[in-house]
N, C-alpha and C positions, 0 to 999 in steps of 0.2 A: 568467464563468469556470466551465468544469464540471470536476469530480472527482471521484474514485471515493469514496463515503463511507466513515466508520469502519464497519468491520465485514465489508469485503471482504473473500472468501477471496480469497487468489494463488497462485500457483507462482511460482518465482525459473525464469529463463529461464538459468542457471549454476546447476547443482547439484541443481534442480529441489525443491527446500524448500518447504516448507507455510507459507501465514504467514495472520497476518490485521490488515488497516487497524484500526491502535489512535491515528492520527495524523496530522495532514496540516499540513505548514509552506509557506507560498509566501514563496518569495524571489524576489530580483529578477525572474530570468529562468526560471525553473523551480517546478517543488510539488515538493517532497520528501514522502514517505509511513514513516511508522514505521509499521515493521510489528515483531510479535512471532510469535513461534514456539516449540516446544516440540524439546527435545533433550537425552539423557545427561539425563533427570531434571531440568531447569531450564528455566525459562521465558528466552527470549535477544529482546533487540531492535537491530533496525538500520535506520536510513534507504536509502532507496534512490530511483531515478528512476522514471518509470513508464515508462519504454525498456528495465528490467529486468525486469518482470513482465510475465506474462500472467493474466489473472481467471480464477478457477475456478469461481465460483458463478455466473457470468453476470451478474452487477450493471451496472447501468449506471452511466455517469457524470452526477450530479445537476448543477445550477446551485447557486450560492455566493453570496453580495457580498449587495449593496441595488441593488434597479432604479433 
């Protein structure tokens, strides 16, 4: 399985928000990504898909598990 590692920049493809990979959960059928962001003075976090974002920093997506 490959995934964007912690520490991705993104943009939100809705609202166009700055964030950055602080997390990555896989569930069943999906990885969800915590990402954090900065706003109004406070640091804010939210999960999202990665049908949500697009990368900003160009990162690619690494390999995960045990071979």
């Amino acid at each position: 399985m490959k995934v964007y590692p912690c520490g991705t920049r993104l943009t939100t493809k809705i609202g166009n928000v700055d964030g950055l990979v602080t997390g990555i959960k896989i569930e069943f059928k999906a990885v969800i990504y915590l990402v954090q962001y900065f706003t109004n003075d406070c640091f804010k976090a939210w999960e999202i898909s990665e049908e949500e974002f697009v990368v900003s920093d160009g990162t690619k997506k690494k390999a995960i598990g045990f071979k």
